[in-house]
Backbone as CSV, one residue per row, in Angstrom:
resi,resn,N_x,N_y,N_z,CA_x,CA_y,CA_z,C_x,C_y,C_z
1,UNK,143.664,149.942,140.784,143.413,149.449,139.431,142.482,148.236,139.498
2,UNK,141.294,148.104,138.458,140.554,147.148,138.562,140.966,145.931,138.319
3,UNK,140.725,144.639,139.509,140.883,143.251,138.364,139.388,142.693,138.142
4,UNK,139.551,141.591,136.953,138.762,140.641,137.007,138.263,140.477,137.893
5,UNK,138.873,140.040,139.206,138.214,139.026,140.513,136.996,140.535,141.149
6,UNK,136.931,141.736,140.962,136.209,142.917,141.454,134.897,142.290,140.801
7,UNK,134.548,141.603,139.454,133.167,141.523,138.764,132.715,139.859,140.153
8,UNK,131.161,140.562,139.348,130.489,139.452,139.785,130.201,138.529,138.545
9,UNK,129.662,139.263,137.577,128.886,138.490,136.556,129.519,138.205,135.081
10,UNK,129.864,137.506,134.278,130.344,137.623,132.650,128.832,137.220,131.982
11,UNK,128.984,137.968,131.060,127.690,138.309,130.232,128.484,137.656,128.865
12,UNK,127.953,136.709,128.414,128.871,135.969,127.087,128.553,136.023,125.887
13,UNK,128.506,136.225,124.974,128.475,136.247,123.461,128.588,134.935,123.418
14,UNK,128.288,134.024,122.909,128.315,132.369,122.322,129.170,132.126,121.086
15,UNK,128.607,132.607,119.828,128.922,132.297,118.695,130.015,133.308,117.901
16,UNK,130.922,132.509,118.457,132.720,133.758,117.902,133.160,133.751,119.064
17,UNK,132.518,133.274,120.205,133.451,133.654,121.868,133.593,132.464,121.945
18,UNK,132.744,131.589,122.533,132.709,129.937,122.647,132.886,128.802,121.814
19,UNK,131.645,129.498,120.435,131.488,128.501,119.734,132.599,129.012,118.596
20,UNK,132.669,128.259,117.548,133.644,128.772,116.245,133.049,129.013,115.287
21,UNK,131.979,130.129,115.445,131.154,130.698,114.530,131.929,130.923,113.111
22,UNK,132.783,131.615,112.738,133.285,131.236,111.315,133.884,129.873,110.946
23,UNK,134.430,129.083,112.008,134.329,127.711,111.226,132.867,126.793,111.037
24,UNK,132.128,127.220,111.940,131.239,126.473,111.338,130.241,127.504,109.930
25,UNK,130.214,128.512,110.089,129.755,128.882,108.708,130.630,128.303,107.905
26,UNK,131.822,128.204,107.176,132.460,127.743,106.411,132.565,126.411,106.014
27,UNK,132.101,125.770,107.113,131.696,124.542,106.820,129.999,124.184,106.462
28,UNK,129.223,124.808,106.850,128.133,124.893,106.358,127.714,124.874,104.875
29,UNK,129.304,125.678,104.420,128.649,126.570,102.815,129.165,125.917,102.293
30,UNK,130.576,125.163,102.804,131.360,124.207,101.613,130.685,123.334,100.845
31,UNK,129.545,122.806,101.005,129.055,122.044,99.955,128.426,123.103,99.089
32,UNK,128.111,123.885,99.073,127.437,124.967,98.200,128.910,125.399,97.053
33,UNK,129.865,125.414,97.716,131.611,125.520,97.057,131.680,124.580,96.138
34,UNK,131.555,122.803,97.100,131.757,122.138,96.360,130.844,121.356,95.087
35,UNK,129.550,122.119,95.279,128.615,121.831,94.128,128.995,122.503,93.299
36,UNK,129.662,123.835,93.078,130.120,124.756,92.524,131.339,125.046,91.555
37,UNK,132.420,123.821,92.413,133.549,123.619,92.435,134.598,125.013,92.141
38,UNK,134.172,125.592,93.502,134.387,127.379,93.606,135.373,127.232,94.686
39,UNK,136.087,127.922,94.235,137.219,128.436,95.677,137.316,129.796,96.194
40,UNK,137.012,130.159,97.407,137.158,132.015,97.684,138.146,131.574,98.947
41,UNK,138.602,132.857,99.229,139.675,133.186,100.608,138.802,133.294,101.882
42,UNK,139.244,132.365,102.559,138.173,132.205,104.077,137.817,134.037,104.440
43,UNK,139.219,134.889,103.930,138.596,136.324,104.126,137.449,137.394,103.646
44,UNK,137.685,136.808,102.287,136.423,137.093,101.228,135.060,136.426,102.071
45,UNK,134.986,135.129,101.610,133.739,134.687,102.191,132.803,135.372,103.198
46,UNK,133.876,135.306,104.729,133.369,136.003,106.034,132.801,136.906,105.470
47,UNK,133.582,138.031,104.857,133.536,139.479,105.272,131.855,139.679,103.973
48,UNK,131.612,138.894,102.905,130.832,138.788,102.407,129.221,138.578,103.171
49,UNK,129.960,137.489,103.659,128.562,136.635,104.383,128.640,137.352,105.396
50,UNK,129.264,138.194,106.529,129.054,139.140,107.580,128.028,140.248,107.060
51,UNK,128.037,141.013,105.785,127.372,142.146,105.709,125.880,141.855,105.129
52,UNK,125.768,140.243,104.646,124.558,139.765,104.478,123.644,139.504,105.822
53,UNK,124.095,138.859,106.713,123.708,138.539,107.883,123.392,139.873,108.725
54,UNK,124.170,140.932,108.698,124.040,142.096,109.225,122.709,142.993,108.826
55,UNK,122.453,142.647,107.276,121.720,143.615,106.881,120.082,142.587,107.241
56,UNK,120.860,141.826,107.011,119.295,140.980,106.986,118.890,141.291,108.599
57,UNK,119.522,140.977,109.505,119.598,140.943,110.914,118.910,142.359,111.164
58,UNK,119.237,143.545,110.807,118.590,144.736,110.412,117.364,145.261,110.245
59,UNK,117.030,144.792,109.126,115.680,144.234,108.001,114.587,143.001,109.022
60,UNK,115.125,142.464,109.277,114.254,141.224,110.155,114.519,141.061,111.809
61,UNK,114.959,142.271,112.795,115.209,141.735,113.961,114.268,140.271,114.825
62,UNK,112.995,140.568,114.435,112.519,139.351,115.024,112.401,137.897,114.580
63,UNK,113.068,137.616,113.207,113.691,136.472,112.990,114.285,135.436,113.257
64,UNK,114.154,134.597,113.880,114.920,133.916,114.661,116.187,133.629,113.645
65,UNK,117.059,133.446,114.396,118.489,133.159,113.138,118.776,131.979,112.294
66,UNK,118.332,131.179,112.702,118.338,129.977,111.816,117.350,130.300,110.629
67,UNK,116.486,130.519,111.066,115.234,131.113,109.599,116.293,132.278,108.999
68,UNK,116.868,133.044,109.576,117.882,134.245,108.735,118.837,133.697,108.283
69,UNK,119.307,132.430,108.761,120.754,132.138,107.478,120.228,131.423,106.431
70,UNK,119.035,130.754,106.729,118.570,129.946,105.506,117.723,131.453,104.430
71,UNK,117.532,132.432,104.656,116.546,133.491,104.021,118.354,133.775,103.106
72,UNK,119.461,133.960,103.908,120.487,135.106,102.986,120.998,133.973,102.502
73,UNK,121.454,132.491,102.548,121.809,131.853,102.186,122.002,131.368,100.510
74,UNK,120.651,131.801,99.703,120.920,132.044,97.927,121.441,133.205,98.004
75,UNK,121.271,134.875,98.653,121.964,136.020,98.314,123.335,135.634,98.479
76,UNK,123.931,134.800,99.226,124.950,134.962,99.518,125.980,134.286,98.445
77,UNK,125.250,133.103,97.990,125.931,132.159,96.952,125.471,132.932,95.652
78,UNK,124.290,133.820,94.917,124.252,134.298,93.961,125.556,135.136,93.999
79,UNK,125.788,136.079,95.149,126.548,137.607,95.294,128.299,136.825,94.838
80,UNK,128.467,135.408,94.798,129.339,134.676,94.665,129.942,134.491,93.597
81,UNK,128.730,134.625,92.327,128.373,134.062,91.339,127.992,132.330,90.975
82,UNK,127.488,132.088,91.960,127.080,130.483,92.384,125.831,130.479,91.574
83,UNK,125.746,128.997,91.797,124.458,128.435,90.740,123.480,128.277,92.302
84,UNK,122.096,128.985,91.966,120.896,129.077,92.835,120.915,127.790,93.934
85,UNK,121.167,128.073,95.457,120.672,126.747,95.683,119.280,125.894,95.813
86,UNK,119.729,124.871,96.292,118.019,124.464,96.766,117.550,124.893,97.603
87,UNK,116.029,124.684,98.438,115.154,124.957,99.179,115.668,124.538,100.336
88,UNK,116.199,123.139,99.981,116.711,122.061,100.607,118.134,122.607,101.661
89,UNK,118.947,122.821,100.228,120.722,123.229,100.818,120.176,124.707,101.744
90,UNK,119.167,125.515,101.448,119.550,126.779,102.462,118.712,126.378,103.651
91,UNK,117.999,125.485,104.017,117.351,125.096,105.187,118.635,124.285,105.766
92,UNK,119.078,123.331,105.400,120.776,123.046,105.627,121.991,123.946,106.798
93,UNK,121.812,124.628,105.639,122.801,125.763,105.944,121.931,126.535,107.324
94,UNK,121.116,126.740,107.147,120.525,127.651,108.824,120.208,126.817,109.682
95,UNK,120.335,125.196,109.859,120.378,124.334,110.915,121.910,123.562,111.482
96,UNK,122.350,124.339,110.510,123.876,123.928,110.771,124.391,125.145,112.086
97,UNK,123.442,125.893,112.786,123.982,126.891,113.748,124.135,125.599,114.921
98,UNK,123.268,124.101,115.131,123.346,123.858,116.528,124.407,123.342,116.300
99,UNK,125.247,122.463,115.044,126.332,121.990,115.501,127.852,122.660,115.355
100,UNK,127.875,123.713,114.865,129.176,124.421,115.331,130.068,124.155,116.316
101,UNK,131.019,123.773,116.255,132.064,123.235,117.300,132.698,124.497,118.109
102,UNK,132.487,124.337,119.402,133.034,124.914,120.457,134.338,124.750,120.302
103,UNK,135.002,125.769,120.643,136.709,126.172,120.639,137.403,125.257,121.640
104,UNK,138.357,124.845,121.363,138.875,123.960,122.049,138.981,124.035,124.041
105,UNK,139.330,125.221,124.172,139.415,125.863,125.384,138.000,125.987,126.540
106,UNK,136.970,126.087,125.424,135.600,126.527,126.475,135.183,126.110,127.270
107,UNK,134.478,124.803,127.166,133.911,124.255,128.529,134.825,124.083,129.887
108,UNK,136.424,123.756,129.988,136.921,123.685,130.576,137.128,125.157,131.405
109,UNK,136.832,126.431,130.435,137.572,127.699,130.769,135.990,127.910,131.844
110,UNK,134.853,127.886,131.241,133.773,127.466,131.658,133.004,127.448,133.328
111,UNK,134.023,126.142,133.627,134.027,125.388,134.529,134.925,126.357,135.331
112,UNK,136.122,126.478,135.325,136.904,127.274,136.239,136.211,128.735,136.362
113,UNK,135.510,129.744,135.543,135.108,130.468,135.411,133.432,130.766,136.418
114,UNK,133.134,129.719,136.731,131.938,129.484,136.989,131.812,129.453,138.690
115,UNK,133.619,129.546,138.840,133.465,129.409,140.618,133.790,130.306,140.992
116,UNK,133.883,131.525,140.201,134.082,132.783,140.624,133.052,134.177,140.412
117,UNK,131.863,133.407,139.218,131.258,134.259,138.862,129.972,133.847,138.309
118,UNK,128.993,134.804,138.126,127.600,134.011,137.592,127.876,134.062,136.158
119,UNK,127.573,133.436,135.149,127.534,133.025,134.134,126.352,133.009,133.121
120,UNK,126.694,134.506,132.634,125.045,134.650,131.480,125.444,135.061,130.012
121,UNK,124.247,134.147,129.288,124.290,134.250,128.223,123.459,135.317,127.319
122,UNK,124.035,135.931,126.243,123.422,137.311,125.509,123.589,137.115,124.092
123,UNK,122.948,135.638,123.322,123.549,135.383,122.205,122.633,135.913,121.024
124,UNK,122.979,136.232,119.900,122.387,136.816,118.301,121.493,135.287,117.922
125,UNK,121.836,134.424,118.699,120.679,132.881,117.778,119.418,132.701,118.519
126,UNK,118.830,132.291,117.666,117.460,131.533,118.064,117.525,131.012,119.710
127,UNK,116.562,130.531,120.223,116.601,129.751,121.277,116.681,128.381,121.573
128,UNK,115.955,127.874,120.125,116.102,126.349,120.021,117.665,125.862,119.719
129,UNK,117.997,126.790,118.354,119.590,126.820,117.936,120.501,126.788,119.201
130,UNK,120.788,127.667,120.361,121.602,127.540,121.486,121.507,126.506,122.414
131,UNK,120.139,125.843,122.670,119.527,124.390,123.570,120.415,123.464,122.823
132,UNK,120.604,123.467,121.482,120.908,122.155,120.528,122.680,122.596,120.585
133,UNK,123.057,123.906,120.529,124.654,123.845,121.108,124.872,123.621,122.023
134,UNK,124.056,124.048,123.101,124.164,123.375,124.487,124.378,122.277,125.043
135,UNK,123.647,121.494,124.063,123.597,119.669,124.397,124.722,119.544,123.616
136,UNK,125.200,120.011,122.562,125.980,119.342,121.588,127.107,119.707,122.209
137,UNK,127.914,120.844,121.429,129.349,120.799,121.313,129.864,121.664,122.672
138,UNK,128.533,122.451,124.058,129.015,122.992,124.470,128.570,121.629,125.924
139,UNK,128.628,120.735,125.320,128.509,119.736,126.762,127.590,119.955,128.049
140,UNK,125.947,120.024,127.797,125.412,120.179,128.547,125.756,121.349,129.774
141,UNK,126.641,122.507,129.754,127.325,123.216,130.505,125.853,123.924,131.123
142,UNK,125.950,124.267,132.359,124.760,125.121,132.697,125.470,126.381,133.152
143,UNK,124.555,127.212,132.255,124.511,129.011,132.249,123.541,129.487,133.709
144,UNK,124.197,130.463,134.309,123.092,130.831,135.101,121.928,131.421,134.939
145,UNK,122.009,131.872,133.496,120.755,133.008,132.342,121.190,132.864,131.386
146,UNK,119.840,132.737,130.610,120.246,132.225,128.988,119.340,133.745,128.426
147,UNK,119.396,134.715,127.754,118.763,135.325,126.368,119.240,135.106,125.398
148,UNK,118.357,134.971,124.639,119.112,135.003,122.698,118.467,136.048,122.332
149,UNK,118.537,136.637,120.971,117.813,137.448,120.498,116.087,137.421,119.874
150,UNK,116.131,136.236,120.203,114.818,135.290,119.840,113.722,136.404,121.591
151,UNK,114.455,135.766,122.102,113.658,136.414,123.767,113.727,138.014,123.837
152,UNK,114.179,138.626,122.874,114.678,140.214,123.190,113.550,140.766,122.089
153,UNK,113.731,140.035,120.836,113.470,141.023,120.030,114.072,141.625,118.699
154,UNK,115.324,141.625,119.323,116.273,142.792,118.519,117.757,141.375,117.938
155,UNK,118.027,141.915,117.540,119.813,141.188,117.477,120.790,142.481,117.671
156,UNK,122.133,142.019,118.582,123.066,142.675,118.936,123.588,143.228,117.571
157,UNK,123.934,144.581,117.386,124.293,145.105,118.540,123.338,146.251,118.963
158,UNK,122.184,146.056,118.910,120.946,147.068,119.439,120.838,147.090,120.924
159,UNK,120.884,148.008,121.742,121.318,148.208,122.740,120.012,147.975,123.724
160,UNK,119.034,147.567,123.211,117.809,146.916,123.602,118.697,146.007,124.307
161,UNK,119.291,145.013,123.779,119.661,143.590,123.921,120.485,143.510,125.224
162,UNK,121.121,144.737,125.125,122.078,144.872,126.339,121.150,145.429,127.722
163,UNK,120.479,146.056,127.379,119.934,146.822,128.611,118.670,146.190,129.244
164,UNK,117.823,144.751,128.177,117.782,143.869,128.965,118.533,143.141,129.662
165,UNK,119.230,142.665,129.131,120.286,141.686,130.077,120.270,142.708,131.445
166,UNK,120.619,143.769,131.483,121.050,144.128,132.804,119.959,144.452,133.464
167,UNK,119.017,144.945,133.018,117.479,144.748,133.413,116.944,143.433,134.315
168,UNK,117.746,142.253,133.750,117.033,140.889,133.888,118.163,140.499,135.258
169,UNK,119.427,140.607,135.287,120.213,140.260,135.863,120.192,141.035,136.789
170,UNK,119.844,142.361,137.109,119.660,143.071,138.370,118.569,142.328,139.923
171,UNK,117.610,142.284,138.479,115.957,141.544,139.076,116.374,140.195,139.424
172,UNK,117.289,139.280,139.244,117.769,137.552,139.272,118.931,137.751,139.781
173,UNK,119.760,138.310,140.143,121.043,138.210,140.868,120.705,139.400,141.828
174,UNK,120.491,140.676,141.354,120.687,141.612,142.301,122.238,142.185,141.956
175,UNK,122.373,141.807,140.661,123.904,142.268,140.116,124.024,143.646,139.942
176,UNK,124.930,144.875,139.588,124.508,146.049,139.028,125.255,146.037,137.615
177,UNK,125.006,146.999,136.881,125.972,147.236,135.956,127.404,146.964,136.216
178,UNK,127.341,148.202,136.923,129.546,148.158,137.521,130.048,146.301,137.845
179,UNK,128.760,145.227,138.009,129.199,144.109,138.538,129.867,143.192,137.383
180,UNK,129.396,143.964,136.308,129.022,143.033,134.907,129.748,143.295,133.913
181,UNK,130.891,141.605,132.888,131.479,142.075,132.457,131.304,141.322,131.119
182,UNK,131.089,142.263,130.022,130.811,141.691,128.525,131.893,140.998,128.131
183,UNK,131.587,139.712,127.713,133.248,138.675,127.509,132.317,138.517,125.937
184,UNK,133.490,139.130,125.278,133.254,138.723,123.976,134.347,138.159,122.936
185,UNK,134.165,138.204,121.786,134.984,138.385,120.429,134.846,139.466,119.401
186,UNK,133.149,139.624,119.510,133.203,140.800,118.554,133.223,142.472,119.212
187,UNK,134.157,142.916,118.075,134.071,144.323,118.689,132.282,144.921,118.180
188,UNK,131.992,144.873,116.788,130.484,145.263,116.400,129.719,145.174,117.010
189,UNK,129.281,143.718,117.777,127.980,142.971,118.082,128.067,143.515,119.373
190,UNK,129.654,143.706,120.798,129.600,143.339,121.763,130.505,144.601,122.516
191,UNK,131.702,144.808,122.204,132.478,145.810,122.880,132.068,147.335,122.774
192,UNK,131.826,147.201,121.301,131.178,148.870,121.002,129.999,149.261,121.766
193,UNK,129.010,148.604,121.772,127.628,148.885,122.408,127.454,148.724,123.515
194,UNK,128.900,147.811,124.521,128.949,147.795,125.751,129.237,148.833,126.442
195,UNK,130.127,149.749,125.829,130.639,151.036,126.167,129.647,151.945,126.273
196,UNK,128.788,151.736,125.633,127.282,152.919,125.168,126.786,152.749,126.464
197,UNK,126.405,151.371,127.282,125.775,151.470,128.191,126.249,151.583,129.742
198,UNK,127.291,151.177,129.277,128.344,151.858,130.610,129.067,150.523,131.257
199,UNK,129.273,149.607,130.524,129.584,148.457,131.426,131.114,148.130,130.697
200,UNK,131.800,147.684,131.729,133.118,146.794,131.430,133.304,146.120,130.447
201,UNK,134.385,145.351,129.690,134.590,144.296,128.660,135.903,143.537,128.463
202,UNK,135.496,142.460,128.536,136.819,141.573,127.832,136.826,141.189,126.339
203,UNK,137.840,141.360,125.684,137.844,140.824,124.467,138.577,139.398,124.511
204,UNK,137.770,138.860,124.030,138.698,136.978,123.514,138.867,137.406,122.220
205,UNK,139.708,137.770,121.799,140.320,138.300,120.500,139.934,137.331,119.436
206,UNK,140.563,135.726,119.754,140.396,135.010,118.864,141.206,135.213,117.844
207,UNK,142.728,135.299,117.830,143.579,135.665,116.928,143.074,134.931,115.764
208,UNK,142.920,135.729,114.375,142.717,135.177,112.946,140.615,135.565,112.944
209,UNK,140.309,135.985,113.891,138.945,136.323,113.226,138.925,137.731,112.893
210,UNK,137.630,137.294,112.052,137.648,138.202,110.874,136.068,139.043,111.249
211,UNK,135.030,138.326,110.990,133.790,139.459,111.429,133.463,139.847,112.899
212,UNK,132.984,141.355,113.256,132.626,141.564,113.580,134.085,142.418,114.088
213,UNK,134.657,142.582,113.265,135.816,143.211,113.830,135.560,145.157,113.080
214,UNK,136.419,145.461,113.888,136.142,147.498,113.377,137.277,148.409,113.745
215,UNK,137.480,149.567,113.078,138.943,150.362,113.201,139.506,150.504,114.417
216,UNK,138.400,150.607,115.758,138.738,150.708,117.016,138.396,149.593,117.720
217,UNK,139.366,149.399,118.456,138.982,148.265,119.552,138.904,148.628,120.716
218,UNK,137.750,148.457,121.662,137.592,148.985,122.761,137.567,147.723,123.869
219,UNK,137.920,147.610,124.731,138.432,146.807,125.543,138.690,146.961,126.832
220,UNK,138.395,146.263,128.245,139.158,146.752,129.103,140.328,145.448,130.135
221,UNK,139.688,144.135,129.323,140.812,143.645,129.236,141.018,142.490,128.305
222,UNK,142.355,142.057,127.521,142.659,141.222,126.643,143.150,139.748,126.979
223,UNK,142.336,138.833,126.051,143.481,137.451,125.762,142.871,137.144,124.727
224,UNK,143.725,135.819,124.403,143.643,135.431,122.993,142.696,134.402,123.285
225,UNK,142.277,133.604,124.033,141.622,133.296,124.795,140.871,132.580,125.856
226,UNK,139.328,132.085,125.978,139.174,131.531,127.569,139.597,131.285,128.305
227,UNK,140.581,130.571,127.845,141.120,129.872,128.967,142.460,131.034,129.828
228,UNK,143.138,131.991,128.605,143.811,132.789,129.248,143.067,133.407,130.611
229,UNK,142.054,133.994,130.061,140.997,134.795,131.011,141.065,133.869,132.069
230,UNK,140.388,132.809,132.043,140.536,131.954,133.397,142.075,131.477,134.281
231,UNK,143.280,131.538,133.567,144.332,131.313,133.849,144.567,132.857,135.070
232,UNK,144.189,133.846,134.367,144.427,135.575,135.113,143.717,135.193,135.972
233,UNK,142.308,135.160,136.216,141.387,135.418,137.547,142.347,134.249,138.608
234,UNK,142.508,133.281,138.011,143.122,132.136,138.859,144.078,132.862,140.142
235,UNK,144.769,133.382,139.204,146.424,134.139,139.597,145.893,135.129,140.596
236,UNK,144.848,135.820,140.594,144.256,137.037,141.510,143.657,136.257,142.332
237,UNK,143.087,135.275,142.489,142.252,134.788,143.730,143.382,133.419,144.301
């Protein structure tokens, strides 16, 4: 039976794995709420603002993402019934990706994670947006490979995105597929399309999130998270 300690490489999702991609959207928009003086269910919101971001993401793959949350950012508050924002508030709102706060667990899970395995990144943001989480809330941490979707082309879950990465990581590690294991949160962006190409997956569940979630969950192994994951490999080596 396979463990963890068999991979060489984790291939990471950032924003919903590391970072707290729905808390920081939600905090982004709250002033758009509170100009509004509007209240919705953190479930409503997501699942709203997920199928905006999706379609747009769609419609514009070579967008960098910060320019895409500030573009859906009035659809999203009109679709609300919100009063139009400014030019101002949706440029706001799509620079609010660098400071999103990292999950309590990460950098530390990170660090332990990092002495067992190479460490690459496969994130849906811009490139400047991930440099500015990098410095910020994810503590200068060094990745052994950084792509965003900015460097690809495409946004996940287009299987472009994936089959560079393993493209890139073969040629820079000498890793193979079978070495490589998708550590995510979302099933949409990350587990589903990992399966397409033939590679392994962890889910960081992230008990209480809401996008990017789907009827099936595909998985090949679970925690709630990082740091669990790093607690298991511990126990095997």
């Amino acid at each position: 039976m396979a463990q963890l300690s068999d991979y060489r490489l984790l291939c990471f999702d950032v924003y919903g794995t590391l970072v707290d991609w729905e808390g920081g959207i939600l905090a982004a928009f709250q002033p758009t709420l509170d100009k509004n003086n509007a209240q919705f269910s953190r479930e409503h919101l997501l699942t709203v603002y997920h199928e905006f971001e999706r379609d747009q993401q769609s419609k514009t793959p070579d967008m960098p993402y910060h320019e895409l949350l500030t573009t859906i950012h009035p659809h999203f508050a009109r679709s609300l019934g919100l009063v139009e924002p400014s030019d101002a508030e949706s440029r706001a709102f799509g620079q609010s990706v660098s400071v999103w706060p990292a999950f309590q667990d990460t950098v530390s899970a990170l660090k332990r994670l990092s002495k067992y395995y190479k460490l690459v990144v496969l994130s849906n943001v811009d490139s400047e947006s991930f440099m500015r989480t990098n410095a910020g809330s994810l503590e200068g941490f060094k990745f052994d490979l950084i792509i965003t979707a900015q460097d690809v082309g495409s946004y996940k879950p287009d299987l472009q995105n994936f089959n560079h990465m393993l493209k890139t990581v073969n040629n820079v590690f000498d890793v193979q597929p079978s070495q490589v294991l998708q550590t995510a949160q979302s099933q949409f962006h990350d587990h589903h399309p990992a399966k397409k190409v033939g590679i392994k997956s962890v889910w960081i569940e992230r008990p209480g999130a809401i996008m990017g979630n789907l009827p099936e969950n595909i998985y090949d192994w679970r925690f709630d998270t990082l740091g669990e994951m790093a607690d298991t490999l511990e126990i095997e080596n």
